[in-house]
Predicted model as a PDB file, atoms N, CA, C, CB and O in Angstrom, pLDDT in the B-factor column:
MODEL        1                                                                  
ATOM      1  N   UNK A   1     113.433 105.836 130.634  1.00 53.00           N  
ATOM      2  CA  UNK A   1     113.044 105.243 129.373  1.00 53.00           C  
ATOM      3  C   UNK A   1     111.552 105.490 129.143  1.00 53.00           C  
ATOM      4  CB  UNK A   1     113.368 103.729 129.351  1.00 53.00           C  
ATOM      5  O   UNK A   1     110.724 105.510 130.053  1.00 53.00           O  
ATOM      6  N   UNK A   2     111.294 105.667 127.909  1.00 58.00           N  
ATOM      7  CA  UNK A   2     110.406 106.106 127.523  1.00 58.00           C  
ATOM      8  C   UNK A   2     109.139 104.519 127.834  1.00 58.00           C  
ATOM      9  CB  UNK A   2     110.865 106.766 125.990  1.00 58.00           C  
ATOM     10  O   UNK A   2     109.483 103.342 127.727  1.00 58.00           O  
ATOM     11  N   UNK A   3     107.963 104.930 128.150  1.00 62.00           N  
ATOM     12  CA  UNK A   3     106.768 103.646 128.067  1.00 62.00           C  
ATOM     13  C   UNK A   3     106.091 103.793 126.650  1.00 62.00           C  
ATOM     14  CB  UNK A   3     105.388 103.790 129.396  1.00 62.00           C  
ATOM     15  O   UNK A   3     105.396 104.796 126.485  1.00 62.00           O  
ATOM     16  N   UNK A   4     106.237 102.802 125.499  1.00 57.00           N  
ATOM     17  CA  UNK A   4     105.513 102.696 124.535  1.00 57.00           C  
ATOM     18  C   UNK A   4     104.589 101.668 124.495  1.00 57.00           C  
ATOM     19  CB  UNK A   4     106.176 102.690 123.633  1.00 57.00           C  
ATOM     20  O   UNK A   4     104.481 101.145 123.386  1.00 57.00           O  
ATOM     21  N   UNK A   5     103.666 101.082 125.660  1.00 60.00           N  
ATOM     22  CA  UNK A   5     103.068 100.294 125.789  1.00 60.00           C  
ATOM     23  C   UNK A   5     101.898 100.993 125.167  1.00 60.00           C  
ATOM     24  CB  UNK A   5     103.127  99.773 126.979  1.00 60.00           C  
ATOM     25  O   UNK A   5     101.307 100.408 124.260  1.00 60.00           O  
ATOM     26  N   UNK A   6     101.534 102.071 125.517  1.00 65.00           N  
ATOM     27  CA  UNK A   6     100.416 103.100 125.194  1.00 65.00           C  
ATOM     28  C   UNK A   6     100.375 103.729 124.175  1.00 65.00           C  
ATOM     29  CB  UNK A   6     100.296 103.999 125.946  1.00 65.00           C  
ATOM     30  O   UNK A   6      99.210 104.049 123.936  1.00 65.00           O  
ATOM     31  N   UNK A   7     100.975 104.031 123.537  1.00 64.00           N  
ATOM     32  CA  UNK A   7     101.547 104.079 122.495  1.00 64.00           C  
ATOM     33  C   UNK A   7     100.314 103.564 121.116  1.00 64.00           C  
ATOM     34  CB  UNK A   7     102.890 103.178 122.786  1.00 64.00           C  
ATOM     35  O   UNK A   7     100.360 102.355 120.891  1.00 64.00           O  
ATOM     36  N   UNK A   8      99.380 104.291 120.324  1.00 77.00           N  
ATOM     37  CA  UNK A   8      98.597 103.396 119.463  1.00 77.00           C  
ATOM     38  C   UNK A   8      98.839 102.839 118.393  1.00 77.00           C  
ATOM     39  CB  UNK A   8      97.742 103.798 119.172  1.00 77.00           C  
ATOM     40  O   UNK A   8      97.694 102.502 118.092  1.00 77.00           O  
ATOM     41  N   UNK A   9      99.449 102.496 117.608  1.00 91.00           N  
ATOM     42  CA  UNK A   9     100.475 101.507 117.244  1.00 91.00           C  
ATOM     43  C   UNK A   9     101.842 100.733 117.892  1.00 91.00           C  
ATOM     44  CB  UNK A   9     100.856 102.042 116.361  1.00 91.00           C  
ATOM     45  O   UNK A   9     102.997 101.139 118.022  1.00 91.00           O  
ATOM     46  N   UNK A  10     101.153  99.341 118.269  1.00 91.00           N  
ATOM     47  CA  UNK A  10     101.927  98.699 118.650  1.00 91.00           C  
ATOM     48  C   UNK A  10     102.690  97.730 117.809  1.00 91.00           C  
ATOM     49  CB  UNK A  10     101.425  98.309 119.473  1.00 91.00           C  
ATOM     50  O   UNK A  10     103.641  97.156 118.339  1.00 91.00           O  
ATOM     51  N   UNK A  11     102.353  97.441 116.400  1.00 95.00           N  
ATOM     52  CA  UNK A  11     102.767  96.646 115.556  1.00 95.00           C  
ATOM     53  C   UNK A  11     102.766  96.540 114.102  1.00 95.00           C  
ATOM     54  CB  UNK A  11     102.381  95.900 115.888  1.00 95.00           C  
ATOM     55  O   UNK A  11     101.585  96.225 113.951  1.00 95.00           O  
ATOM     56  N   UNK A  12     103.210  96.576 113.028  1.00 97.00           N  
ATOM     57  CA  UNK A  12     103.454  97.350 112.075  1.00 97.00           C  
ATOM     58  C   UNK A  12     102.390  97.092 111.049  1.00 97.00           C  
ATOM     59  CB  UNK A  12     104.775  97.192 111.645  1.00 97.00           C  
ATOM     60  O   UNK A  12     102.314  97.628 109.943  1.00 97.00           O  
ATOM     61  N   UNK A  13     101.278  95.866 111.753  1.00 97.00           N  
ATOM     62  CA  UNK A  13     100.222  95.200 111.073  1.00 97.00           C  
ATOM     63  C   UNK A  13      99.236  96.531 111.625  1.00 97.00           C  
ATOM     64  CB  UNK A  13      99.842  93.371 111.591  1.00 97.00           C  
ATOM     65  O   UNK A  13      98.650  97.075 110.689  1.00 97.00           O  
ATOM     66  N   UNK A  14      99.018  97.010 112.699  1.00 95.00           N  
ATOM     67  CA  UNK A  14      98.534  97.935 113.459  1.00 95.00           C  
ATOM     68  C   UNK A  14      98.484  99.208 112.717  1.00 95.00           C  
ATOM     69  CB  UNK A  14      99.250  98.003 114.625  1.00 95.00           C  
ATOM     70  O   UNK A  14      97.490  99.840 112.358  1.00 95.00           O  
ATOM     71  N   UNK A  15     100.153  99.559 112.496  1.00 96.00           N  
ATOM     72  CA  UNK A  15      99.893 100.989 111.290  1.00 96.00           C  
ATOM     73  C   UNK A  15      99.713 100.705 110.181  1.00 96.00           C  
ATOM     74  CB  UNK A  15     100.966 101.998 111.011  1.00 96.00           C  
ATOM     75  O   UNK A  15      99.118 101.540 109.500  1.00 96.00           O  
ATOM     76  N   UNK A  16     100.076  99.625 109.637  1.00 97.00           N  
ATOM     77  CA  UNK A  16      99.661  99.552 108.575  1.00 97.00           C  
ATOM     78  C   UNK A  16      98.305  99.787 107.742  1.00 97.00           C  
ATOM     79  CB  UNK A  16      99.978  98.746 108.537  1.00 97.00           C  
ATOM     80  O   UNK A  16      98.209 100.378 106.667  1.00 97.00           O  
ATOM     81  N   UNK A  17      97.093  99.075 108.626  1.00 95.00           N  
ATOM     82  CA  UNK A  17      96.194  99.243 108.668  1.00 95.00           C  
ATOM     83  C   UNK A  17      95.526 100.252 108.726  1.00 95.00           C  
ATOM     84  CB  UNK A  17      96.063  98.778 109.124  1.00 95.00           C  
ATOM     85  O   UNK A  17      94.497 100.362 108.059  1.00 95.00           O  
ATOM     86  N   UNK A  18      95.956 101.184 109.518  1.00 93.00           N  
ATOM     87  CA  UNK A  18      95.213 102.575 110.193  1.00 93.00           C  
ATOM     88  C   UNK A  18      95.813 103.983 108.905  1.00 93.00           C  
ATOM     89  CB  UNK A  18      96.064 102.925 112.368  1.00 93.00           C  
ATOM     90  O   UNK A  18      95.252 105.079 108.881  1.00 93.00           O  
ATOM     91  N   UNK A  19      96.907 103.657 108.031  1.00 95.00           N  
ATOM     92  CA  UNK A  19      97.605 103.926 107.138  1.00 95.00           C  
ATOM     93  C   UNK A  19      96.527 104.004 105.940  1.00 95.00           C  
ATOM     94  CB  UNK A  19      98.731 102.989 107.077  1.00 95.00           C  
ATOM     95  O   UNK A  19      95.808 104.965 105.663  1.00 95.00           O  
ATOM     96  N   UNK A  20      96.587 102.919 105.386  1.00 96.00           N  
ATOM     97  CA  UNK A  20      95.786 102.649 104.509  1.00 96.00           C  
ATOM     98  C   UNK A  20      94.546 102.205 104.214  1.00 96.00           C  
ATOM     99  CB  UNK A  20      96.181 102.239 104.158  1.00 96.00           C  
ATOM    100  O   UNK A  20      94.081 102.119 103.078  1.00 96.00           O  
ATOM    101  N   UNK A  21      93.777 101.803 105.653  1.00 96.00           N  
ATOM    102  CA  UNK A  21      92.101 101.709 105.222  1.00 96.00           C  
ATOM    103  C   UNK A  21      91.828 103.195 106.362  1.00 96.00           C  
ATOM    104  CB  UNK A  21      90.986  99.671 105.827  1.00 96.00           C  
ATOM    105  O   UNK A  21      91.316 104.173 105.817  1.00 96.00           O  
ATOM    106  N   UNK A  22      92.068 103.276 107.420  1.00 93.00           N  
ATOM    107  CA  UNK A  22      91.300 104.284 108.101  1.00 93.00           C  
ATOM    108  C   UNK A  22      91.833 105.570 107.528  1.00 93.00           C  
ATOM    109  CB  UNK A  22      91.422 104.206 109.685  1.00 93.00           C  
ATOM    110  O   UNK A  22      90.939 106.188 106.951  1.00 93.00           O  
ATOM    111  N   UNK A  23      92.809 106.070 107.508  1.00 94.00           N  
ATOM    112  CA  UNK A  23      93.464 106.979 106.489  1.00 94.00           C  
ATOM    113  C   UNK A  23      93.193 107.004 105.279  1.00 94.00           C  
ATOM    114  CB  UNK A  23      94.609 106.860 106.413  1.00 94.00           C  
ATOM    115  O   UNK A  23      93.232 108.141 104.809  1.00 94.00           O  
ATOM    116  N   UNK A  24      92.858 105.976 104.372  1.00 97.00           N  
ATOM    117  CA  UNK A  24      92.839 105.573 102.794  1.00 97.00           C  
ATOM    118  C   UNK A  24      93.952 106.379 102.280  1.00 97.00           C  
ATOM    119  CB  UNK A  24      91.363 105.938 101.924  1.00 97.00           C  
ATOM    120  O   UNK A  24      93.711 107.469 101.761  1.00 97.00           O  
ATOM    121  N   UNK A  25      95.491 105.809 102.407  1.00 96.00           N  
ATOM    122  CA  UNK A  25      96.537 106.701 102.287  1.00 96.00           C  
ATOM    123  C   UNK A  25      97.182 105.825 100.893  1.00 96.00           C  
ATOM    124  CB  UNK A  25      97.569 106.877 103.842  1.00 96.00           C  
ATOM    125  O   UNK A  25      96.612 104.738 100.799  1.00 96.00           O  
ATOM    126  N   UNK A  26      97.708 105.935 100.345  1.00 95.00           N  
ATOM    127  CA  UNK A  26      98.249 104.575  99.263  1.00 95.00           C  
ATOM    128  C   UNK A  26      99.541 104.481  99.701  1.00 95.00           C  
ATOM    129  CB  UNK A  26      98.264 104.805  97.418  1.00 95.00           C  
ATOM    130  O   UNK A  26     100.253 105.363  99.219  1.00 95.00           O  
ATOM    131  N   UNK A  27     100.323 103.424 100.742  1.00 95.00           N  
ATOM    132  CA  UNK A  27     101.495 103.511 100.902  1.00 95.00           C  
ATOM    133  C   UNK A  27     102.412 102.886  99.156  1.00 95.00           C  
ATOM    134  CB  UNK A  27     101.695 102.622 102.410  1.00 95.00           C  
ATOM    135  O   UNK A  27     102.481 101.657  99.158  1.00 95.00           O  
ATOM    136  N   UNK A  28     102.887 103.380  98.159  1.00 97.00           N  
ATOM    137  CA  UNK A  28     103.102 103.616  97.363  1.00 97.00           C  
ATOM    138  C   UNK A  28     104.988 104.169  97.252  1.00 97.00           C  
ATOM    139  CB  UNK A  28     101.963 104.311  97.160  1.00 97.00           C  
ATOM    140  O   UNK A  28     105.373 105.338  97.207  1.00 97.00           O  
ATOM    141  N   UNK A  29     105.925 102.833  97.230  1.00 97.00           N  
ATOM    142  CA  UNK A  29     107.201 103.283  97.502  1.00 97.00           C  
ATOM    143  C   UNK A  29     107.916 104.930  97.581  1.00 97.00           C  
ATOM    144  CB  UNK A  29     107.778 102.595  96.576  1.00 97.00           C  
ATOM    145  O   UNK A  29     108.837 105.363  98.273  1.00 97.00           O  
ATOM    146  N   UNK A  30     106.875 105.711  96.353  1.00 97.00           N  
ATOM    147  CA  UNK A  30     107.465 107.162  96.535  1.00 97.00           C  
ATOM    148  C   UNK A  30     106.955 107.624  97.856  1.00 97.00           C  
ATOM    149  CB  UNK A  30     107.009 108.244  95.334  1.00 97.00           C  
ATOM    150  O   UNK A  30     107.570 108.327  98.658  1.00 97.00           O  
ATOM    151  N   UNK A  31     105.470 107.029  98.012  1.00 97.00           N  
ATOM    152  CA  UNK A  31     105.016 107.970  99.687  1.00 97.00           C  
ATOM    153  C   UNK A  31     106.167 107.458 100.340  1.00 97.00           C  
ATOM    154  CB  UNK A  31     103.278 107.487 100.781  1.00 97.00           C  
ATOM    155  O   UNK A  31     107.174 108.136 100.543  1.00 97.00           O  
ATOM    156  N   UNK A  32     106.051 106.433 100.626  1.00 98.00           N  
ATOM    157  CA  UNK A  32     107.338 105.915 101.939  1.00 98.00           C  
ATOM    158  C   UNK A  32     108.241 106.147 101.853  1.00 98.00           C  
ATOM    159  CB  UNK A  32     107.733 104.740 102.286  1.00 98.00           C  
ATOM    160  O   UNK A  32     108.743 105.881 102.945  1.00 98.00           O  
ATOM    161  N   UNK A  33     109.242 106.673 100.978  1.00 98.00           N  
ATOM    162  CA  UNK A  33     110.115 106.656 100.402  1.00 98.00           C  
ATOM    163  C   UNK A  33     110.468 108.823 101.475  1.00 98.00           C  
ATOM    164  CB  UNK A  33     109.703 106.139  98.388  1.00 98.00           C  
ATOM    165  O   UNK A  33     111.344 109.272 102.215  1.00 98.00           O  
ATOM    166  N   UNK A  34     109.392 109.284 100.962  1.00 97.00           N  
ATOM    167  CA  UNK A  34     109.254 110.325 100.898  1.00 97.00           C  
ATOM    168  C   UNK A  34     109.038 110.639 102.964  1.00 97.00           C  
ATOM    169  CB  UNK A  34     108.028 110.573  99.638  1.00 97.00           C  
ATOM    170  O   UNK A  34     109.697 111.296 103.770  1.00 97.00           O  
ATOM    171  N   UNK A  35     108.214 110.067 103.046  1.00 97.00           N  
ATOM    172  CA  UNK A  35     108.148 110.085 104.389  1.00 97.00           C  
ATOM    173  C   UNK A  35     108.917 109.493 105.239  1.00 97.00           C  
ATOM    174  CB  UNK A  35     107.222 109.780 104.676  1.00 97.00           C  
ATOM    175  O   UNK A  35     108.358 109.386 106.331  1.00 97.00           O  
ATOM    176  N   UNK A  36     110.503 108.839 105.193  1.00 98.00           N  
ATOM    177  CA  UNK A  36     111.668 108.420 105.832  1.00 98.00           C  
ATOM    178  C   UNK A  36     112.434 109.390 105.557  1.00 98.00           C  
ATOM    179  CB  UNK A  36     112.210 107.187 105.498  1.00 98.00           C  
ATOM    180  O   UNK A  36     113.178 109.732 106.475  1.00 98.00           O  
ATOM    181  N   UNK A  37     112.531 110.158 104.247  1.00 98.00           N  
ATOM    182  CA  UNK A  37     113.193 111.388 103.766  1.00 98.00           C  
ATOM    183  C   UNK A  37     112.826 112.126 105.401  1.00 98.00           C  
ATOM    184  CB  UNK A  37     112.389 112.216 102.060  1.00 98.00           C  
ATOM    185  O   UNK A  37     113.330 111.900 106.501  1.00 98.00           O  
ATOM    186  N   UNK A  38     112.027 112.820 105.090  1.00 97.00           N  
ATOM    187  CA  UNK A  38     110.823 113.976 106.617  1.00 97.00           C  
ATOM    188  C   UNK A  38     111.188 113.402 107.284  1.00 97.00           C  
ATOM    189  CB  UNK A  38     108.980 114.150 106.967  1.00 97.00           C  
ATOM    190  O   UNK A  38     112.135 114.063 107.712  1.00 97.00           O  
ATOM    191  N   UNK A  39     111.150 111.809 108.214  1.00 98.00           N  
ATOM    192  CA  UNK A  39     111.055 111.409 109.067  1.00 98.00           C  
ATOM    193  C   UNK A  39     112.739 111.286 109.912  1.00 98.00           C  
ATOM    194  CB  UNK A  39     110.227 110.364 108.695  1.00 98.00           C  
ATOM    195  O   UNK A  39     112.929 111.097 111.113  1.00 98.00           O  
ATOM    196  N   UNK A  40     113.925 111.491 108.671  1.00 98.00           N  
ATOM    197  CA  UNK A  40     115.144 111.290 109.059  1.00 98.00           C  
ATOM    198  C   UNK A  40     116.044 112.989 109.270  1.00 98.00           C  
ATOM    199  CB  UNK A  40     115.760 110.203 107.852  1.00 98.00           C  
ATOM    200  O   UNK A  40     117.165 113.352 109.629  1.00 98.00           O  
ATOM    201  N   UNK A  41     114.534 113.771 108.718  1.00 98.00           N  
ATOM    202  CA  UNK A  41     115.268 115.125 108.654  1.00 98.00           C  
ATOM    203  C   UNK A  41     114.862 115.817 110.354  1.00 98.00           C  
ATOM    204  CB  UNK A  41     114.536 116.233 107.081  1.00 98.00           C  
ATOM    205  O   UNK A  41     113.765 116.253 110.705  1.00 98.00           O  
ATOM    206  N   UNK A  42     116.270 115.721 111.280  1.00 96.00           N  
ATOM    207  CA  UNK A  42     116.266 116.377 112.344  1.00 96.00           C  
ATOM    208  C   UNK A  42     115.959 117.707 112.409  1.00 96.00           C  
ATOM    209  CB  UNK A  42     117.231 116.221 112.800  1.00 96.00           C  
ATOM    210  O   UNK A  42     115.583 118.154 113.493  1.00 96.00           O  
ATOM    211  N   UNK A  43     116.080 118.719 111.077  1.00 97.00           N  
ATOM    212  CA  UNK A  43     116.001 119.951 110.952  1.00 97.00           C  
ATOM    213  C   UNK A  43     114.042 120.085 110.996  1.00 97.00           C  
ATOM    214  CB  UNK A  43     116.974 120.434 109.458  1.00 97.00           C  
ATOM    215  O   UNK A  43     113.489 120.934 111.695  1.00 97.00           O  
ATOM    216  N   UNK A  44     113.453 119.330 110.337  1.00 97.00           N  
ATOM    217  CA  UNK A  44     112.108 119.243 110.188  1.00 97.00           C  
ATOM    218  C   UNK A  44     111.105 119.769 111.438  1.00 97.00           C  
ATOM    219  CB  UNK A  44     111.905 117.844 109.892  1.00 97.00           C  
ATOM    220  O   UNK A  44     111.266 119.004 112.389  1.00 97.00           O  
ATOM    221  N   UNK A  45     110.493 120.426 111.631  1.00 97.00           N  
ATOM    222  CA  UNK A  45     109.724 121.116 112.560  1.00 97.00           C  
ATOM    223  C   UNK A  45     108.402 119.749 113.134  1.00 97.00           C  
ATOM    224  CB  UNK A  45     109.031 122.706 111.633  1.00 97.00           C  
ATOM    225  O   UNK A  45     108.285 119.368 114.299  1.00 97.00           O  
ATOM    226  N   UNK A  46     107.554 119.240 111.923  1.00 96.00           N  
ATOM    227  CA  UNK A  46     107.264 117.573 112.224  1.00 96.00           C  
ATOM    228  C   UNK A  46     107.647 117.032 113.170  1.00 96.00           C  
ATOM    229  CB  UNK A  46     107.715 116.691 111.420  1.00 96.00           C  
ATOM    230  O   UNK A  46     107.143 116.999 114.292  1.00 96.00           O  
ATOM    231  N   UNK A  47     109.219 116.237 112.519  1.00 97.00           N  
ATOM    232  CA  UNK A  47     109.682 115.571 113.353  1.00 97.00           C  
ATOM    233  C   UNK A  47     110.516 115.901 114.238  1.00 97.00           C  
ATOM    234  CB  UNK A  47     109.998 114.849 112.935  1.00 97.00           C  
ATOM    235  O   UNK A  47     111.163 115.111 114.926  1.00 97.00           O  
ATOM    236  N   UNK A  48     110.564 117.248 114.289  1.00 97.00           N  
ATOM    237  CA  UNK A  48     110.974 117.218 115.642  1.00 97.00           C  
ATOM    238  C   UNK A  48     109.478 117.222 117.025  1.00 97.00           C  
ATOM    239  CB  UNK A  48     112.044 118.709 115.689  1.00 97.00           C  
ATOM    240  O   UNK A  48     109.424 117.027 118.239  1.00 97.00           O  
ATOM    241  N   UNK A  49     109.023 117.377 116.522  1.00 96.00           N  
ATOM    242  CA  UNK A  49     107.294 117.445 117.075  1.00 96.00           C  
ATOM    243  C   UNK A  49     107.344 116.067 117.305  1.00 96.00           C  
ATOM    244  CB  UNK A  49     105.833 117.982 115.879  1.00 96.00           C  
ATOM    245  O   UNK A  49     107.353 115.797 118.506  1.00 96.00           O  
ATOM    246  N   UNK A  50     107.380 115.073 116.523  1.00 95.00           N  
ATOM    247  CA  UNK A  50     107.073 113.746 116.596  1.00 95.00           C  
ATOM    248  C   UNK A  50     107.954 113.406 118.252  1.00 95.00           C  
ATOM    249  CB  UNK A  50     107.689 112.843 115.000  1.00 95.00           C  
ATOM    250  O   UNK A  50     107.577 113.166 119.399  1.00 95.00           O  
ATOM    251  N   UNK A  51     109.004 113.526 117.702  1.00 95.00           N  
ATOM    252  CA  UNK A  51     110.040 112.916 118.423  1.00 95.00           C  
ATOM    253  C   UNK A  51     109.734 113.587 120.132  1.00 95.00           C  
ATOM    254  CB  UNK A  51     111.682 113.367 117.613  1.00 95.00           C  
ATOM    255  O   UNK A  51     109.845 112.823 121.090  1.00 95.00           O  
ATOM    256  N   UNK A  52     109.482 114.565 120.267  1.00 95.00           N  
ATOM    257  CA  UNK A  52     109.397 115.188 121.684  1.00 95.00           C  
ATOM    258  C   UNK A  52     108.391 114.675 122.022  1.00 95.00           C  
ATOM    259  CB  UNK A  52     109.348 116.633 121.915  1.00 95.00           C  
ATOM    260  O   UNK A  52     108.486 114.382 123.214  1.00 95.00           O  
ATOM    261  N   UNK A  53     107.392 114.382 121.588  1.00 92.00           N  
ATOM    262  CA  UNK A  53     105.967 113.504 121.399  1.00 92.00           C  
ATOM    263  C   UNK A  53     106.363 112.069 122.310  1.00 92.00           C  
ATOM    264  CB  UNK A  53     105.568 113.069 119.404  1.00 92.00           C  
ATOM    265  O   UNK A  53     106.260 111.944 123.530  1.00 92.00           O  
ATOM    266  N   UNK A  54     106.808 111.122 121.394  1.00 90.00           N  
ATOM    267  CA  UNK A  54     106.837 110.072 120.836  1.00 90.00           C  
ATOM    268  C   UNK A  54     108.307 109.759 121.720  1.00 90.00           C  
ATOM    269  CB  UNK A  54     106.702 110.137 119.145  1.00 90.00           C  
ATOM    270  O   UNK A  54     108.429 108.792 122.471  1.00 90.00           O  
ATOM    271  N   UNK A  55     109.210 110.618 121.507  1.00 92.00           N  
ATOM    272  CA  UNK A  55     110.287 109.767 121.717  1.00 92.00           C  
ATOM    273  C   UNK A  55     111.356 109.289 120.024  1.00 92.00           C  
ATOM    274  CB  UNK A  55     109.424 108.349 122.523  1.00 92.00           C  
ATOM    275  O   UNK A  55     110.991 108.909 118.912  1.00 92.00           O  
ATOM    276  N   UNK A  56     112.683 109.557 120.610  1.00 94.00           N  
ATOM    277  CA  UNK A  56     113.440 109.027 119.293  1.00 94.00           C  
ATOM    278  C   UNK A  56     113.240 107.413 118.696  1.00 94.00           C  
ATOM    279  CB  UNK A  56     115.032 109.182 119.642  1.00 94.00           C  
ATOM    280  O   UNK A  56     113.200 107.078 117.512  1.00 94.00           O  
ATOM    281  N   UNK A  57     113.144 106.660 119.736  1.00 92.00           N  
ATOM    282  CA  UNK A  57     112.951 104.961 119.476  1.00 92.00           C  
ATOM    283  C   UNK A  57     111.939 104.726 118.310  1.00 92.00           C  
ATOM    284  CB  UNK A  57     112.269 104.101 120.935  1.00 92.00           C  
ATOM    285  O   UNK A  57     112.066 104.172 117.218  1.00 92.00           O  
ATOM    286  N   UNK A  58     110.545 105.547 119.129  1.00 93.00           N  
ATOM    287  CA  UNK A  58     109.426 105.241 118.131  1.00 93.00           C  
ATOM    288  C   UNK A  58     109.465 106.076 117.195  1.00 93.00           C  
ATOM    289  CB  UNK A  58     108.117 105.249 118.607  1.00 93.00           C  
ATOM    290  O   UNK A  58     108.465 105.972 116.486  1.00 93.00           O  
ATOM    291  N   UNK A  59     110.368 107.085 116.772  1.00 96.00           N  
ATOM    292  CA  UNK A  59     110.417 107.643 115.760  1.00 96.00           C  
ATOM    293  C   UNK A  59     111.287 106.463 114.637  1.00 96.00           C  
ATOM    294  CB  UNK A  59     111.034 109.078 116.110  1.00 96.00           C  
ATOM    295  O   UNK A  59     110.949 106.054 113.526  1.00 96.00           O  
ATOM    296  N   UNK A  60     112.351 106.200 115.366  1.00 96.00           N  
ATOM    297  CA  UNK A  60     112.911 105.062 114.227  1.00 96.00           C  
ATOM    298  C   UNK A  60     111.889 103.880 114.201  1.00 96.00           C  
ATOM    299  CB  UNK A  60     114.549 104.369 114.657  1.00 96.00           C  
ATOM    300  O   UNK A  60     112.046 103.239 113.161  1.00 96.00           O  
ATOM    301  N   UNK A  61     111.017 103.433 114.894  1.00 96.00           N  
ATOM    302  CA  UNK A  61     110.216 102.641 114.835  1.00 96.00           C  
ATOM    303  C   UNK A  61     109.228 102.855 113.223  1.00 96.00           C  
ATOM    304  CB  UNK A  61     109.544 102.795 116.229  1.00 96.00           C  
ATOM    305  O   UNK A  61     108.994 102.208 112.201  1.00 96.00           O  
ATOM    306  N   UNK A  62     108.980 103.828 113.663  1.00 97.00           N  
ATOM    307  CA  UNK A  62     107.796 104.121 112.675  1.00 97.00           C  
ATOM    308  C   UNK A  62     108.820 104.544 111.322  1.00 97.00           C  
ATOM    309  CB  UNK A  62     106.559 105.582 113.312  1.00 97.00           C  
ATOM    310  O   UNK A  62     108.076 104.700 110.353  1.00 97.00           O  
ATOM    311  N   UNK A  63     109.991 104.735 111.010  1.00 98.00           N  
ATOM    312  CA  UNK A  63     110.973 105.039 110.091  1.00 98.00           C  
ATOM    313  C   UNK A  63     110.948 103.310 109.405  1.00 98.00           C  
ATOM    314  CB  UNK A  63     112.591 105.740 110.926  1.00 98.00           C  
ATOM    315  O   UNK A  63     110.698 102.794 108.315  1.00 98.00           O  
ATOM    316  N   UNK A  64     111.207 103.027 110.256  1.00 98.00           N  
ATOM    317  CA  UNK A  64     111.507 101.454 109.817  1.00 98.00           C  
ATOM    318  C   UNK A  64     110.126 100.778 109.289  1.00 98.00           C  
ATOM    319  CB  UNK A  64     112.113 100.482 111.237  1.00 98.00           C  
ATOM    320  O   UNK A  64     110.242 100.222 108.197  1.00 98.00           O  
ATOM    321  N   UNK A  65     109.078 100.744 109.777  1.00 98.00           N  
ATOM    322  CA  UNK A  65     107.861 100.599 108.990  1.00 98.00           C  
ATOM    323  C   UNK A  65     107.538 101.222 107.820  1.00 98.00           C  
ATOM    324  CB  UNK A  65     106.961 100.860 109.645  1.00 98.00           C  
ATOM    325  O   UNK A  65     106.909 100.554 107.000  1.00 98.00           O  
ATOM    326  N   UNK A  66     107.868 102.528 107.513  1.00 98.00           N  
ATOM    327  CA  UNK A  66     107.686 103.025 106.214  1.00 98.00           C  
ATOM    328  C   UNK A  66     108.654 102.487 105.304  1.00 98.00           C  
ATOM    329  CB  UNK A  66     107.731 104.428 106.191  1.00 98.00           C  
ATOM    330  O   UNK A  66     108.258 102.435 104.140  1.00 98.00           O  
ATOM    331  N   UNK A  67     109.966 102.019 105.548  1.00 98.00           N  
ATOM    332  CA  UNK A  67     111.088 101.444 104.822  1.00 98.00           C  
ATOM    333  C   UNK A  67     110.604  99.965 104.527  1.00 98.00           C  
ATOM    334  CB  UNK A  67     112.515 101.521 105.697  1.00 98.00           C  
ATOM    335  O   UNK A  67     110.893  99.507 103.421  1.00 98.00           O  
ATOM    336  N   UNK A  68     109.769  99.036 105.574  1.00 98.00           N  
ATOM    337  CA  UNK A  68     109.442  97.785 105.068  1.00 98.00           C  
ATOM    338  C   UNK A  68     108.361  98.158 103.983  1.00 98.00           C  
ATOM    339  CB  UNK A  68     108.940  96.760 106.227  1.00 98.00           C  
ATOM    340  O   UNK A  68     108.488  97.622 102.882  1.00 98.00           O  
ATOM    341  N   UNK A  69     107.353  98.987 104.176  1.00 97.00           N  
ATOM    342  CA  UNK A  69     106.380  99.099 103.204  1.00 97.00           C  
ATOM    343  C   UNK A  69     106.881  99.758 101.932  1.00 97.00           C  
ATOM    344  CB  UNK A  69     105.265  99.811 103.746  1.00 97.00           C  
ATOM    345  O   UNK A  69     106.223  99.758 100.892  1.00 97.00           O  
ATOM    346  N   UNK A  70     108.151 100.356 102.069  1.00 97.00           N  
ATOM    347  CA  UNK A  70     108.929 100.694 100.641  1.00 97.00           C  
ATOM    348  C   UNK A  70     109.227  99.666  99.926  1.00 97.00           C  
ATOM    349  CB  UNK A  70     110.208 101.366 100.742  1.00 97.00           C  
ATOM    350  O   UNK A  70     109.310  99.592  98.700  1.00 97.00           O  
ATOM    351  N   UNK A  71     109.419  98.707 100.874  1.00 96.00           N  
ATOM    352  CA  UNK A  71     109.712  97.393 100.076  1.00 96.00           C  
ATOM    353  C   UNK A  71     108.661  96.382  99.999  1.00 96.00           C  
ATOM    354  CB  UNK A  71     110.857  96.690 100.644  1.00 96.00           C  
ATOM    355  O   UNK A  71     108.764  95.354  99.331  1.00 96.00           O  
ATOM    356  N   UNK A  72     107.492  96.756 100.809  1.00 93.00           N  
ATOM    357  CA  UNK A  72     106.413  95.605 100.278  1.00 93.00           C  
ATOM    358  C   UNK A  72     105.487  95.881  99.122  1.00 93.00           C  
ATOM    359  CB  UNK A  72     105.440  95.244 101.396  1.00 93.00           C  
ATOM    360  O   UNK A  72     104.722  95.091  98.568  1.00 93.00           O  
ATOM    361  N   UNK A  73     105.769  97.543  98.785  1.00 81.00           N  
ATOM    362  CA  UNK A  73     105.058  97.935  97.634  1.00 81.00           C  
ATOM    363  C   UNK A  73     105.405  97.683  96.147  1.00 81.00           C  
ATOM    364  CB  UNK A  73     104.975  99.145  97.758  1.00 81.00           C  
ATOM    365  O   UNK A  73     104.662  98.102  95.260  1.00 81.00           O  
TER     366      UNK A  73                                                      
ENDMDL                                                                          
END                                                                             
């Protein structure tokens, strides 16, 4: 099993943050929207990068954070 203790986002207050002030990104339902699209496409060269990276878990991890901010926008 993968260790995501180390991992620099540990909490969705965590990316969120690093998203939109250190990034200055506008999470904006089409971005998120758009980036679960990429993020769910196995064919994607990205995410498959991510995932060998990261691991599949924290890939749905971070899937699921862009889907709450689809809906907090």
């Amino acid at each position: 099993m993968l260790d995501t203790s180390n991992f620099y986002f540990q909490t969705y207050e965590q990316w969120r943050h690093a998203i939109t002030v250190k990034c200055n990104i506008n999470l904006t339902p089409e971005h998120a929207r758009s980036r679960i699209v990429s993020l769910q496409n196995s064919n994607d060269r990205h995410t498959q990068e991510f995932s060998a990276k990261y691991g599949d878990a924290y890939l749905q991890q971070v899937i699921e954070w862009f889907a709450r901010a689809e809906q907090e926008s």
